[in-house]
C-alpha positions in Angstrom: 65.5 124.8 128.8 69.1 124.8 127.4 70.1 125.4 130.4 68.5 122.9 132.3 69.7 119.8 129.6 73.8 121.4 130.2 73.4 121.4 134.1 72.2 117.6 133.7 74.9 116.7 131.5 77.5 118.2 133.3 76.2 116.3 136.7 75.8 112.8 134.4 79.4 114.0 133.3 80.9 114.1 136.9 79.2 111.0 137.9 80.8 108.9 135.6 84.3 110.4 135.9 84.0 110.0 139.7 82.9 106.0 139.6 86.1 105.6 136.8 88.0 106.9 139.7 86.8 104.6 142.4 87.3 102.0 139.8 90.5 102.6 138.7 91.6 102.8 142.4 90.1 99.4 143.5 91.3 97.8 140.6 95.3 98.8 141.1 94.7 98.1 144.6 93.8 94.1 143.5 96.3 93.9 140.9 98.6 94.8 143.9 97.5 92.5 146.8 97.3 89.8 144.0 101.3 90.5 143.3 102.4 89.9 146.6 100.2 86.9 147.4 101.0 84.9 144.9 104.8 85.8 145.0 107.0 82.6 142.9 110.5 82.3 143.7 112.3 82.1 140.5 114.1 78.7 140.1 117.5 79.7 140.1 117.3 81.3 143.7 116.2 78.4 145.1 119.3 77.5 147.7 121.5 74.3 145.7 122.1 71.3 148.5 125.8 69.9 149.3 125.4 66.2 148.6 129.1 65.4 149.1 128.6 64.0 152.5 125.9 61.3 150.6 128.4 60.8 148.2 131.5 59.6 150.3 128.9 57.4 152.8 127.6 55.8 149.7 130.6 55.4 148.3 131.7 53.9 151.5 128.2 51.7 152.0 128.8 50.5 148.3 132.1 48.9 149.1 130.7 47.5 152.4 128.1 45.7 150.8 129.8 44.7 147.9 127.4 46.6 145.7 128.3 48.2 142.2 131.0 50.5 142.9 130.4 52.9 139.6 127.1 54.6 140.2 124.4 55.0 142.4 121.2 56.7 142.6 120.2 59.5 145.2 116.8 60.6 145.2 115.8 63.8 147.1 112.5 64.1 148.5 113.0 67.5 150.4 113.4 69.0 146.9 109.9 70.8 145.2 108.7 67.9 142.6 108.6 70.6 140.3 112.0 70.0 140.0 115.0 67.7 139.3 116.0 65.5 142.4 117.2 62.2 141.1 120.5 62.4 140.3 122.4 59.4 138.8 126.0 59.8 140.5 129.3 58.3 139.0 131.7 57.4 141.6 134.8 56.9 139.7 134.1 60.7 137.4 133.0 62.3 141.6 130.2 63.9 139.7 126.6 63.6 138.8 126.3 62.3 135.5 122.0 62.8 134.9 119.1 64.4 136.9 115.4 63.8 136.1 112.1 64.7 137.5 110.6 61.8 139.8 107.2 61.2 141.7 106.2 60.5 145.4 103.6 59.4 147.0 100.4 61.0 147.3 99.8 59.5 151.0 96.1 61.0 152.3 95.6 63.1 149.5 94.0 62.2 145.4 95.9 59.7 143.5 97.4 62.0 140.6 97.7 65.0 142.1 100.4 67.6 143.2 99.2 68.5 146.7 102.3 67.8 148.5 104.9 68.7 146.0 106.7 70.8 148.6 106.2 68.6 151.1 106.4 64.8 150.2 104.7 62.1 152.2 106.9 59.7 154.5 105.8 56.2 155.2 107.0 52.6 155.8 103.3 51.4 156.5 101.1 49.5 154.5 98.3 51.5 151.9 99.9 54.5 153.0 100.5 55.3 149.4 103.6 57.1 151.0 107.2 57.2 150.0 109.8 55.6 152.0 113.3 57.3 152.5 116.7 54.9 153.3 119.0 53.1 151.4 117.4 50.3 148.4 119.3 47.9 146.6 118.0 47.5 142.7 117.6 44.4 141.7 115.8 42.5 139.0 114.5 43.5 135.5 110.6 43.5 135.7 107.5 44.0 133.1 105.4 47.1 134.7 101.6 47.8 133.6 102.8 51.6 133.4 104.5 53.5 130.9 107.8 51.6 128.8 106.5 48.5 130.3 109.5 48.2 132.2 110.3 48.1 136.4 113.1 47.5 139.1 112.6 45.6 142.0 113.4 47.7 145.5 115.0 46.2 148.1 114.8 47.6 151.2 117.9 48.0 153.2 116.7 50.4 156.3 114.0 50.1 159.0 112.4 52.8 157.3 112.0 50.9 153.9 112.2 47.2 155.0 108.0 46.9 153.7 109.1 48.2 150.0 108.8 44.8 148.7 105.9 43.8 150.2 104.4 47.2 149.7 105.5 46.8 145.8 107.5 49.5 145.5 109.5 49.8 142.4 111.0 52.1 139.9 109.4 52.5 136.8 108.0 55.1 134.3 104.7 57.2 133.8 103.6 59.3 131.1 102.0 61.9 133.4 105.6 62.8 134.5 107.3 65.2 132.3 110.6 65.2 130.8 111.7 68.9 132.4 111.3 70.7 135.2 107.7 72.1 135.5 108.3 74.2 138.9 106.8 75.9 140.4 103.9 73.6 139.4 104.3 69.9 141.0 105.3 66.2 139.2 101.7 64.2 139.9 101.7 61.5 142.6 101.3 58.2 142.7 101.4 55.8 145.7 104.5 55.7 146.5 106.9 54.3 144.0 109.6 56.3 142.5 108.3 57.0 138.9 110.1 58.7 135.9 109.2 60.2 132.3 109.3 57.5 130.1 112.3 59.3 128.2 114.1 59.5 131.4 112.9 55.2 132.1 115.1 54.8 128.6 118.3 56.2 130.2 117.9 54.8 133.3 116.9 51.2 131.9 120.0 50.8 129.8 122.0 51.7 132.8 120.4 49.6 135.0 120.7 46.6 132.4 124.6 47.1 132.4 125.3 47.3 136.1 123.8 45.4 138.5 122.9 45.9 142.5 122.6 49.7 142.5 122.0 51.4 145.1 119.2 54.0 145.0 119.4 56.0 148.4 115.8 58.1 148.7 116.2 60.9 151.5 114.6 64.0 152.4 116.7 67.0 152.6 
């Protein structure tokens, strides 16, 4: 009888080790495929963009159009909204002086969300809740129903942002955007205005109150 309980033990004993095995094989074998699925690239290999080229045209355009010739604004699209890509640019220094995380439109996609933050939406039409690249002209001092309370008129300077004003396209704040970069997750999108942190609307609203017909140049790398 003893020796009938050992010999069932033993085979209870083998079974149990040999599922661990199969276990502990399937399982390293997820925890693998999962590694190099969901591979991130770490920020600071992300490839930095030349902007001089902007720089000297908008220089140039500044002086052309009699706009202010201290600062302008350049606002990259092509950039992950995860990260920093507006950049407030002091011509007479040749270097950027701030960078803050802004919104883009959602386009097709759910008001909020962050389902093209690799990939922003382009648009010059109507209720395409779509941002529109080209140059802008900032003009008056508004009162906005989102976060300070406070908005710039856009101007439209381009075919491919003559509708901003009718479209009512301006710069203002939100609280859903955050103050720092927040890559690789996305900044959440609205419908098509350029929107900042409401720390980063403080900043750029006192510079906006001092110097007047700015340009804010919105392109997509």
């Amino acid at each position: 009888m003893k020796k009938i309980f050992f010999a069932l033990n033993l085979i209870l004993f083998l079974s149990c080790n040999k599922n661990k095995d199969v276990h502990e094989v399937n399982l390293s074998g997820a925890v693998h495929t999962d590694e190099t699925t969901s591979k991130i690239i770490p920020r600071d290999e992300i490839k930095q963009i030349d902007y001089s080229t902007y720089y000297k045209e908008a220089r140039e355009y500044c002086k052309k159009k009699n706009l202010n010739q201290d600062t302008f604004i350049l606002i990259d699209l092509g950039v992950h909204s995860g990260l920093k890509r507006f950049f407030v640019y002091d011509f007479k220094k040749d270097k950027v002086l701030k960078s803050y995380l802004v919104s883009h439109g959602c386009g097709d996609n759910r008001w909020g969300a962050t389902l093209t933050k690799d990939n922003a939406s382009i648009s010059n039409e109507f209720d395409s809740h779509s941002s529109s690249i080209g140059k802008f002209v900032i003009l008056d001092r508004g009162v906005s129903q989102w976060g300070i309370k406070v908005n710039y008129i856009l101007q439209g300077k381009d075919k491919t942002n003559s509708n901003a004003r009718s479209r009512a396209i301006v710069l203002h704040s939100w609280e859903a955007i955050p103050n720092d970069e927040v890559y690789p997750v996305g900044t959440p999108e609205g419908w098509g205005c350029p929107a900042v942190s409401n720390e980063s609307m403080k900043e750029i609203d006192e510079l906006l109150k001092t110097h007047n017909k700015v340009l804010m140049w919105i392109i997509k790398s």
